[in-house]
C-alpha positions as CSV (number, residue, x, y, z in Angstrom):
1,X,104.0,79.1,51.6
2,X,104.0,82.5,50.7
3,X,100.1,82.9,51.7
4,X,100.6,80.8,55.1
5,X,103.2,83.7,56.4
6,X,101.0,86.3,54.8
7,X,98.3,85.0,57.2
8,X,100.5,84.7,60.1
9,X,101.7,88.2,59.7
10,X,98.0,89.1,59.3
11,X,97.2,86.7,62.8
12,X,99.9,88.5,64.4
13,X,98.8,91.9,63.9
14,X,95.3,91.4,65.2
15,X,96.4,89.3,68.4
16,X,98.8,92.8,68.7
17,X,96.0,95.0,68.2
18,X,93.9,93.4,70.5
19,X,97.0,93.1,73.2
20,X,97.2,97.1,72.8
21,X,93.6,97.9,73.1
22,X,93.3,95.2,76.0
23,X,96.3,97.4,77.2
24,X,95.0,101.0,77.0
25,X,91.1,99.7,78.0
26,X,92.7,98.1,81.2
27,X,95.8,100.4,82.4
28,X,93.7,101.3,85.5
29,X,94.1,105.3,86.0
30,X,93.3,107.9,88.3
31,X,89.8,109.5,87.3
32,X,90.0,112.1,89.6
33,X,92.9,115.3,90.2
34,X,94.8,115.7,93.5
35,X,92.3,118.1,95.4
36,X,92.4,120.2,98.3
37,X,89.8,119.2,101.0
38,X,88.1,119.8,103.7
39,X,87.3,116.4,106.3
40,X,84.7,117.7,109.1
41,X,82.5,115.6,111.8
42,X,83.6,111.9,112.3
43,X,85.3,110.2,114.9
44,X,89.0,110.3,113.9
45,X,91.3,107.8,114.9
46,X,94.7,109.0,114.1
47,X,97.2,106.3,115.0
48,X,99.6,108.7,117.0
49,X,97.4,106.9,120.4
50,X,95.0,104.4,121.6
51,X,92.2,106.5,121.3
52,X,90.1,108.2,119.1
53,X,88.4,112.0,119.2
54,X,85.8,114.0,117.1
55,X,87.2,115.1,114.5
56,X,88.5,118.4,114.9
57,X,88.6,118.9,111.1
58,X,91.3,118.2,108.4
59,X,92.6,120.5,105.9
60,X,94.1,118.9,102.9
61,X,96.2,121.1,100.4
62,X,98.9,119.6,97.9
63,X,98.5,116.4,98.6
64,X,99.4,116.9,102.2
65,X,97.5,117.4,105.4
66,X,98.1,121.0,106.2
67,X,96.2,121.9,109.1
68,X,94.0,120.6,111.6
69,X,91.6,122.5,113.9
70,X,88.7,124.9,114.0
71,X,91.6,128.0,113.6
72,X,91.9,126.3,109.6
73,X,91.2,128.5,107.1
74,X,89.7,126.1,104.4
75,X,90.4,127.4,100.6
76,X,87.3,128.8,98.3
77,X,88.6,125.5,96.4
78,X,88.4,123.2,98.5
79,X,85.9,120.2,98.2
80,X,84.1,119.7,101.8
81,X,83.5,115.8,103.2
82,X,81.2,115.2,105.5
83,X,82.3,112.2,107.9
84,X,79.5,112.9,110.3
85,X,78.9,108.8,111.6
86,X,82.2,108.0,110.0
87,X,85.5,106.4,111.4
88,X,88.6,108.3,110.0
89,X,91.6,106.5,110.0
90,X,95.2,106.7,108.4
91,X,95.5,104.6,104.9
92,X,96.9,101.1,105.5
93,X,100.4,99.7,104.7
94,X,100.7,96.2,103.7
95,X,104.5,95.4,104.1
96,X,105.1,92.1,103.1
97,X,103.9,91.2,99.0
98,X,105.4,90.3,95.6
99,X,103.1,92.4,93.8
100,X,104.6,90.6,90.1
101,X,104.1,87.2,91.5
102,X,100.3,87.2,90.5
103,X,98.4,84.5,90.1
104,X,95.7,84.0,87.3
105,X,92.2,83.1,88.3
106,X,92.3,79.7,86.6
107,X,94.4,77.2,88.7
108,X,97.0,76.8,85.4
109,X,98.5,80.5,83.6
110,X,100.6,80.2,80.6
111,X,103.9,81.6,80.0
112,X,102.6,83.9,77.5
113,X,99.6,85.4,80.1
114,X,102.1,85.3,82.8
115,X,104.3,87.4,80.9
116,X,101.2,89.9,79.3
117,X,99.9,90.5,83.1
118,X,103.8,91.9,84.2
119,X,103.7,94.1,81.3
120,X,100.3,95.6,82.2
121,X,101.5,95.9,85.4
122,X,98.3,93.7,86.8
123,X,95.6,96.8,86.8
124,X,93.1,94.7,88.8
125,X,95.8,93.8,91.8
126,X,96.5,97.6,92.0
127,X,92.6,98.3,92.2
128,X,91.9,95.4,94.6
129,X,94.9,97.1,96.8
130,X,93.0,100.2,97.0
131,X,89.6,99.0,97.2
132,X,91.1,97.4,100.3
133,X,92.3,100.8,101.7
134,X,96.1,99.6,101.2
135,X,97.3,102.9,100.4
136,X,100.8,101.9,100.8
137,X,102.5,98.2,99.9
138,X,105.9,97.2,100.1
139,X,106.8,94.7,97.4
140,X,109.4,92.0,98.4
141,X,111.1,90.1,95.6
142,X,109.8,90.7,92.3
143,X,111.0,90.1,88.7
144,X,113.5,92.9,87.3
145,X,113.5,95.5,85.5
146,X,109.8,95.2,85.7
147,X,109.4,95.7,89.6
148,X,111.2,99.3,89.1
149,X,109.4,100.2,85.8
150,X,106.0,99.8,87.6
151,X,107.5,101.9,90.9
152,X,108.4,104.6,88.2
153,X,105.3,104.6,86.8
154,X,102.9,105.4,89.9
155,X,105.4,107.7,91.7
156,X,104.9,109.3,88.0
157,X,100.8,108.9,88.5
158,X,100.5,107.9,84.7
159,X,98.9,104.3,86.5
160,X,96.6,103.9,89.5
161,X,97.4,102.1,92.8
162,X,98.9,102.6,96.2
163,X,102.8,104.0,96.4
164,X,104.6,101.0,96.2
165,X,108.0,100.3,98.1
166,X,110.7,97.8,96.7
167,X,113.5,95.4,97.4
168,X,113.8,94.3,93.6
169,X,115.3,90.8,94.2
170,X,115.6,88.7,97.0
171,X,119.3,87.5,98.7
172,X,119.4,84.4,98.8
173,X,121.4,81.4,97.9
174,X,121.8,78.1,95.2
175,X,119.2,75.9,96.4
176,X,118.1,78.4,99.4
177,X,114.7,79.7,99.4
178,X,113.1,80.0,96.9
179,X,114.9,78.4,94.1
180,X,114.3,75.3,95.4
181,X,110.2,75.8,94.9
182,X,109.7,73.9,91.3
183,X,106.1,75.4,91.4
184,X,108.0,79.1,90.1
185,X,109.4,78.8,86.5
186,X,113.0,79.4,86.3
187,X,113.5,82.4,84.3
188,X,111.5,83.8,86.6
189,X,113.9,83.0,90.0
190,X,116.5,84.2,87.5
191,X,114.6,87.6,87.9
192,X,113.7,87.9,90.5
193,X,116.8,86.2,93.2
194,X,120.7,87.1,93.2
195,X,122.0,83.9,94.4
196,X,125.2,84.4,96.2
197,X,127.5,83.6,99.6
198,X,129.9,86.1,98.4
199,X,130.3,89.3,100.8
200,X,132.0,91.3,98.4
201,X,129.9,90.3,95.6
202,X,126.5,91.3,97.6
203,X,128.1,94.3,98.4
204,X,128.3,95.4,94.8
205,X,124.6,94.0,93.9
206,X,123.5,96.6,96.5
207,X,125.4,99.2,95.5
208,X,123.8,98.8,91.8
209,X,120.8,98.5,92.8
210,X,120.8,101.3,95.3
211,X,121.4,103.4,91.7
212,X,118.4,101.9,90.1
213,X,116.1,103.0,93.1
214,X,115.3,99.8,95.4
215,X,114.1,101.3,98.8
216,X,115.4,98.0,101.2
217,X,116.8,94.6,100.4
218,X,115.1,91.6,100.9
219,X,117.2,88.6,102.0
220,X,116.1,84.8,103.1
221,X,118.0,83.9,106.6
222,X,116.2,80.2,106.5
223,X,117.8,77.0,106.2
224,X,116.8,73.6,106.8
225,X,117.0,70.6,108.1
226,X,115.7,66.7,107.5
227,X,115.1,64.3,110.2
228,X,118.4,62.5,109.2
229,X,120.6,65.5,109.7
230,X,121.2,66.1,105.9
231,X,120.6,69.9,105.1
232,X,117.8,70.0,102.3
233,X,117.5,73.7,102.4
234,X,121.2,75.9,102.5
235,X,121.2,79.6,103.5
236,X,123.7,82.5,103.2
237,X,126.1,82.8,105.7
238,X,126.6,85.3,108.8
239,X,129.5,86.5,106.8
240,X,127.2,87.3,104.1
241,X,124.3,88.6,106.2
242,X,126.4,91.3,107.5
243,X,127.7,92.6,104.6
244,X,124.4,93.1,103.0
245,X,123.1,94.8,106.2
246,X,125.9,97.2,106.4
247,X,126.2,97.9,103.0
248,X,121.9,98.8,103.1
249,X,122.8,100.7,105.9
250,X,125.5,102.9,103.7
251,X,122.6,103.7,101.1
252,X,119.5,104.3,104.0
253,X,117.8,100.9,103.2
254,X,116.0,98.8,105.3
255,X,116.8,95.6,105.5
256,X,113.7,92.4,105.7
257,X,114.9,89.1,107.1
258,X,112.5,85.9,106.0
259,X,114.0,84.0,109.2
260,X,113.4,80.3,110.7
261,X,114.4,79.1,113.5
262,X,115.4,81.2,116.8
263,X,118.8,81.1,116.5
264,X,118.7,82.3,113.1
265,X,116.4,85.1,114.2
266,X,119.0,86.0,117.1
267,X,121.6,86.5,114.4
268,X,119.7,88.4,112.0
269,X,118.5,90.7,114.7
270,X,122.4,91.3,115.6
271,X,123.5,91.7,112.1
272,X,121.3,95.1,111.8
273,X,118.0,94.2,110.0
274,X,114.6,96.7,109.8
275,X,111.9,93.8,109.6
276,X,111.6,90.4,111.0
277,X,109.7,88.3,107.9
278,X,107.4,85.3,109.4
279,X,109.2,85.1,112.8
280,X,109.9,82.7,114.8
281,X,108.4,79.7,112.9
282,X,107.2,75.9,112.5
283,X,106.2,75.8,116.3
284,X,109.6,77.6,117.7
285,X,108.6,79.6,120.8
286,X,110.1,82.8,121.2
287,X,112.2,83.8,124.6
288,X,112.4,87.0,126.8
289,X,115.9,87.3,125.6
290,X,115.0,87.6,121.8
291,X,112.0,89.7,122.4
292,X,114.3,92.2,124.4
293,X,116.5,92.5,121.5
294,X,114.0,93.3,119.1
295,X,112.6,96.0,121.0
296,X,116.3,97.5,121.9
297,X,117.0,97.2,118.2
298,X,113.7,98.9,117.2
299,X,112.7,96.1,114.9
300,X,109.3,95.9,113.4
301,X,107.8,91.8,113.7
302,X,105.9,91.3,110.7
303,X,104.5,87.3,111.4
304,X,102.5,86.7,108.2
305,X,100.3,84.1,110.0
306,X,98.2,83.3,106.7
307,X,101.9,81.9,105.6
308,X,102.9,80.6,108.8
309,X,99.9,79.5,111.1
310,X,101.7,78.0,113.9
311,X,103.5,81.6,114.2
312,X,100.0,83.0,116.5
313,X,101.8,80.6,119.0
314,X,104.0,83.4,119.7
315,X,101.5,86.7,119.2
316,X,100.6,86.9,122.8
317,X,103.6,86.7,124.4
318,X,105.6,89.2,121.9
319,X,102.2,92.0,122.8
320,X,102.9,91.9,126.3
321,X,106.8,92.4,125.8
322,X,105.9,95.0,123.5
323,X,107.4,94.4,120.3
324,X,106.3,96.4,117.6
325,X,104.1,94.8,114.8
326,X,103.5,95.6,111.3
327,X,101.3,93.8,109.0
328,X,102.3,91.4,105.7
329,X,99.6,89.6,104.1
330,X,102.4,87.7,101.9
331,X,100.3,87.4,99.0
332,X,100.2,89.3,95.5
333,X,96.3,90.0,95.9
334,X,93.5,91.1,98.3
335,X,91.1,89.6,96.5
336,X,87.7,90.8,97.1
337,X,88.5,94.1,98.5
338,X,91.1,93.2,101.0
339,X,90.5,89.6,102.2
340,X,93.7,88.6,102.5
341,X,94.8,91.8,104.2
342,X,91.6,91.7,106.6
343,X,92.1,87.8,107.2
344,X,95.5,88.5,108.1
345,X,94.5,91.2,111.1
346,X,91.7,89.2,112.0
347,X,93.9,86.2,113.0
348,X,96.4,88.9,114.7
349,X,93.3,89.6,117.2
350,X,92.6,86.0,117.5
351,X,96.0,85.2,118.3
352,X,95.7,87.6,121.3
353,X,96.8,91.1,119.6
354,X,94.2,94.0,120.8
355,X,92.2,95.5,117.4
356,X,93.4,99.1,118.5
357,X,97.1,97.6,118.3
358,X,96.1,95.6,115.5
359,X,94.9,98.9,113.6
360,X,98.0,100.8,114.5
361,X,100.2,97.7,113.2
362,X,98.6,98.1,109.8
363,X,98.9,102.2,109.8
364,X,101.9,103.8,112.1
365,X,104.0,100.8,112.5
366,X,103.5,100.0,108.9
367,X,105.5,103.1,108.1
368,X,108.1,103.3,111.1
369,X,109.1,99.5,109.1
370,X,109.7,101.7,105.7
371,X,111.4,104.1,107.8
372,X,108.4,106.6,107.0
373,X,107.4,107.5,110.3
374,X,107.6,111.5,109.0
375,X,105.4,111.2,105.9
376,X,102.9,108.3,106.5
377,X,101.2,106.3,108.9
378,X,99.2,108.6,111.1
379,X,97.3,111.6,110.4
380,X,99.1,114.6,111.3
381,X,99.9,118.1,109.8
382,X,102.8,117.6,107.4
383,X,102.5,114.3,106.7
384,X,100.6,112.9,103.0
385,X,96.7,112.8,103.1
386,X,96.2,108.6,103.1
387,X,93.0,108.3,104.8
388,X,90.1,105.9,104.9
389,X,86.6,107.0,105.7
390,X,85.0,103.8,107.5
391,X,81.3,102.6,108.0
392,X,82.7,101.8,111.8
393,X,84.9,101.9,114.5
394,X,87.7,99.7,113.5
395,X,90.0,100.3,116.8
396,X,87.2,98.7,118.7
397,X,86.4,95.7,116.0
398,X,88.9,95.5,113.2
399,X,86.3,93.4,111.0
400,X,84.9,96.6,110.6
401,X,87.9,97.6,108.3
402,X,85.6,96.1,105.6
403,X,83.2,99.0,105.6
404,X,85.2,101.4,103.5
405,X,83.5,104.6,102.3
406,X,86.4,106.3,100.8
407,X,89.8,106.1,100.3
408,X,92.0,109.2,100.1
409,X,95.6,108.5,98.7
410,X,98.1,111.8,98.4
411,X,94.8,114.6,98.6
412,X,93.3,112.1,96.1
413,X,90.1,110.3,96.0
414,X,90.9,107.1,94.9
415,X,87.8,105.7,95.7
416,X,84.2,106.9,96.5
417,X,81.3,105.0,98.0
418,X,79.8,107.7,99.9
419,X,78.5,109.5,96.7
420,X,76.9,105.2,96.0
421,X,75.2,105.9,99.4
C-alpha cells in the first residue's frame, strides 16, 4: 500500500509538471513591444464615413494615434509601414461571445480538460481572435471568477489577445435560458448565471459586481411557449428588467438584452437597454414602430444570424429605417482565422446589409455598443491604434476581410504577414 501511494504521488507530480510546462509553452504572449509608427500610402477606410481616401499618413505614439497628415512630424524611433496597395481599416469588434464557453476539437471534452483550458485562459481562442483582426470582443456570460481574472490579465499585457469587455454572468431566471440547456454541465450555469426575479436582489448582484470590474450586464428577456399554451421556458419579469437596467445605468454599464418575440423586444427597448441580442426572432417580423424606438433610443441591433437564421428576415427592412448594427458572431471561436466572424458579415450582406455598412457595423458601431465611441472604432487622432492592414478593399466586398496583412492592436503589432510576403 505504502508503494501504490508512493507511485501515485510520483504520477501526480509528472501529470503536474507536464500541466505547468504545457502552461508556460502555451500562455500565448506578445513577442513584440508597443511601438511608435509611421502608416504611409494605402487606401484608408476610417469608419467615420462611407468612403475611403489615400492615406494621408498615420502617426502612432503610445499606443495611440497621434497625428494624421503630411504636417506629422514622425519620431527618429518610429518604425515606417508601407501600405502602398493596402486597405487600412479600424480593428474589428466582435460584441456578442462567451469567450470561457470553448469547445474542444473532439466532439466529447472531459471535466478535467474543460476545466485545464479555463485556467490557461484558451491561448489558441485568443490567437484565432487576432488572427481574425478582432481586436476588440465583448464576452457575454462566462464562468466567475475566471472571466475577470483573464480581463485582468490582458489589460495587464502579461497574455496575448484582443481587449476583452465583460458582463460576468448572465440575468436570468430558474428554468429561463440557459439553465434549461442539459448540454452545459451544472456547476458550470452555477458560474456562470444569477438566477433571480427579485428586484432588490439584482440590484445588489450589480452593485457587487460593478466592484469587481464587469463593464455591462447581460440579461435573457426570452420566454417561451408550447403549442398547448403551457410555458416551457420562464423569464424575469418587467419588474425585474427595470431594476437591473437602472441600477447598470447608476454604475455606466451597458445593458445586452437576448430578446424573443416583439413584444418582449418592445419592453426591453423601454426599460433602458444598450444592445438588442438576436432580435426579433423565430420568424417574428419587425414593425415601423419598434424600429423607430430603437433608433430614438440609440440602441445598437446586434442579430447573430449564425444563431438565429430566420433573423435575415428582418435585415433589410431594419437598413432602410436605419437602425444601427453591430456585429456578434455568438460563438467562443473564429476558427480558422475568423470564419465565424466573416460568415457572420457575409450573411449580413446577403440578407440585404451594404458591405460598407456591414464594415462599419463590425468597427464604429461595434464600439458606440461598448459605449467606446471616444477610444475605438474608427481611426482618428486620440483614439487607440487597432488597425488592420488588408490585401483588399473590404467596404466594397467584405469577403475581402480575409486577406489580413497585419494587425495593429494598442501601437502593437500583433500580427505580421507583410514581412511572410
Amino acid at each position: 500500500m505504502k508503494k501504490f501511494f508512493i507511485y501515485l504521488s510520483l504520477l501526480i507530480f509528472i501529470i503536474t509538471g507536464s500541466f505547468i510546462i504545457s502552461y508556460q509553452n502555451n500562455l500565448y504572449v506578445w513577442e513584440s513591444p508597443q511601438q511608435n509608427m509611421w502608416i504611409s500610402n494605402g487606401q484608408l477606410f476610417d469608419g467615420t464615413s462611407e468612403q475611403a481616401i489615400n492615406n494621408p499618413g498615420i502617426l502612432v505614439e503610445n499606443g495611440k494615434i497621434s497625428c494624421m497628415g503630411s504636417s506629422c512630424k514622425v519620431p527618429q524611433n518610429a518604425i515606417l509601414i508601407d501600405a502602398t496597395g493596402k486597405g487600412i481599416v479600424p480593428g474589428l469588434i466582435d460584441l456578442h461571445g462567451h469567450f470561457l464557453s470553448a469547445k474542444a476539437e473532439g466532439v466529447e471534452q472531459s471535466v478535467p480538460a474543460m476545466i485545464w483550458d479555463q485556467l490557461r485562459f484558451l491561448p489558441s481562442v485568443r490567437r484565432e481572435l487576432i488572427e481574425a483582426g478582432i481586436t476588440s470582443y465583448r464576452s457575454l456570460g462566462d464562468v466567475m471568477p475566471a472571466i475577470l481574472q483573464l480581463k485582468q490579465e490582458l489589460d495587464e499585457q502579461n497574455i496575448a489577445g484582443p481587449r476583452v469587455f465583460v458582463a460576468g454572468p448572465i440575468f436570468t431566471i430558474n428554468g429561463g435560458h440557459p439553465t434549461q440547456d442539459k448540454r452545459i454541465p451544472s456547476w458550470v450555469v452555477e458560474r456562470a448565471t444569477i438566477q433571480s426575479d427579485d428586484p432588490v436582489y439584482v440590484k445588489k448582484q450589480i452593485d457587487s459586481l460593478a466592484k469587481q470590474g464587469i463593464d455591462g450586464v447581460k440579461v435573457v428577456y426570452q420566454s417561451h411557449t408550447n403549442r398547448k399554451g403551457v410555458m416551457t421556458m420562464p423569464r424575469i419579469s418587467y419588474e425585474t428588467l427595470q431594476a437591473i437596467t437602472s441600477s447598470a445605468r447608476k454604475h455606466g454599464l451597458w445593458v445586452a438584452v437576448h430578446t424573443g418575440t416583439p413584444a418582449e423586444t418592445n419592453e426591453a427597448i423601454e426599460a433602458g437597454i444598450t444592445t438588442i441580442e438576436h432580435g426579433i426572432r423565430h420568424g417574428n417580423l419587425i414593425d415601423s414602430k419598434t424600429m423607430e424606438k430603437i433608433i430614438e433610443n440609440n440602441i445598437v441591433y446586434v442579430p447573430t444570424l449564425g444563431r438565429e437564421p430566420q433573423g435575415h428576415l428582418n435585415i433589410a427592412a431594419l437598413n432602410q429605417s436605419g437602425v444601427a448594427f453591430g456585429v456578434g458572431t455568438d460563438s467562443p471561436v473564429e476558427m480558422k482565422k475568423g470564419n465565424s466572424f466573416r460568415n457572420e458579415l457575409s450573411r449580413m450582406v446577403k440578407a440585404g446589409l451594404p458591405d460598407v455598412k456591414a464594415l462599419i457595423a463590425a468597427t464604429r458601431n461595434g464600439a458606440k455598443a461598448l459605449g467606446k465611441s471616444k477610444e475605438l472604432g474608427t481611426i482618428e487622432v486620440g483614439k487607440y491604434a487597432d488597425i488592420l492592414l488588408i490585401d483588399g478593399q473590404p467596404w466594397h466586398d467584405i469577403t475581402e476581410l480575409k486577406n489580413i496583412d497585419m494587425v495593429i492592436l494598442s501601437g502593437r503589432i500583433a500580427l505580421d504577414n507583410l514581412s511572410l510576403l
